[in-house]
C-alpha positions in Angstrom: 0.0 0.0 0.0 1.7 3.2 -0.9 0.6 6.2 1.6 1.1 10.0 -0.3 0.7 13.0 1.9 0.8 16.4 0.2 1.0 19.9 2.0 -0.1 22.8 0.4 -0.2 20.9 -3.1 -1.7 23.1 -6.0 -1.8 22.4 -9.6 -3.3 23.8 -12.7 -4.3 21.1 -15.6 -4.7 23.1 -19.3 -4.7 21.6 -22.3 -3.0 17.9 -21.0 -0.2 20.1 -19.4 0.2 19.8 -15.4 1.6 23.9 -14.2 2.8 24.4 -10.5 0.5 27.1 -9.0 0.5 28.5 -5.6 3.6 29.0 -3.2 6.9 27.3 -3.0 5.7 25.7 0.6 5.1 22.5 -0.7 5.8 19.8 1.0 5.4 15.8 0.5 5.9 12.1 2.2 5.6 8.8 0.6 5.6 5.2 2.7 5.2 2.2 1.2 3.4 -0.9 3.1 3.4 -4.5 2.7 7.1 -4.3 1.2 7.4 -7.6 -1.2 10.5 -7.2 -2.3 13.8 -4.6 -1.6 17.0 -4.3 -2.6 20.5 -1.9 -2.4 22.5 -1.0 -5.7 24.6 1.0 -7.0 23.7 4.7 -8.1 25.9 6.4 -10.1 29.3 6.6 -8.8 28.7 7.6 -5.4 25.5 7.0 -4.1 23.7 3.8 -2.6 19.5 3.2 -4.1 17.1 1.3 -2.3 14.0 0.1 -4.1 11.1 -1.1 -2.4 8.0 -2.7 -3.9 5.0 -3.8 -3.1 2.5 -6.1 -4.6 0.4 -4.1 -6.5 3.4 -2.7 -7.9 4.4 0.2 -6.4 7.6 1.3 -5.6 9.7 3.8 -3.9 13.4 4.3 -4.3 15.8 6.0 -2.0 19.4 7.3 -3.3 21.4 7.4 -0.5 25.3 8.7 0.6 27.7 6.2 1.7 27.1 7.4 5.6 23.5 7.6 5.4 23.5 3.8 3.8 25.9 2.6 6.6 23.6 4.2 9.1 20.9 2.4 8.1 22.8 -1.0 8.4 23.9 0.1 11.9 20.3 0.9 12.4 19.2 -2.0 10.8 22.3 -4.8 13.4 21.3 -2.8 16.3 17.7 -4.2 15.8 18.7 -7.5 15.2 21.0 -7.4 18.6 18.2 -5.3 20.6 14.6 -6.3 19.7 13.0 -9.8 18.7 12.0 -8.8 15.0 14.4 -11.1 13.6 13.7 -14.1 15.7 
């Protein structure tokens, strides 16, 4: 199931063409439920992707940094050591 909140989302639909409207205080989130499948790749020459889908199809990808992918692999042993998830 993929979740999309919008804040203060306007747009303008003429003649088949989408036009930002309103301020420049957009905001947005995206989670994704029910993961099937995920995976880490590289991205380019420096980054880290993480794709996520779900069955219906939907997907989310992440491009991360090097620190910000080993932080989430820290995250991810400190869960395995600290919490029954994994059992």
């Amino acid at each position: 199931m993929l979740n999309l909140n919008l804040d203060s989302f306007m747009i303008e639909l003429k003649d088949g063409s989408i036009k930002n409207v309103g301020p420049t205080n957009k905001s947005a989130s995206a989670k994704l439920f029910d993961v099937e499948s995920a995976e880490a790749r590289a991205f380019g020459d420096s980054q880290v992707k993480i794709v996520a889908t779900d069955a219906s199809g939907n997907e989310v990808q992440i491009a991360l940094s090097p620190d910000a992918a080993e932080a989430v692999v820290d995250d991810i042993e400190s869960l395995r050591e600290e919490s029954g998830i994994f059992e």
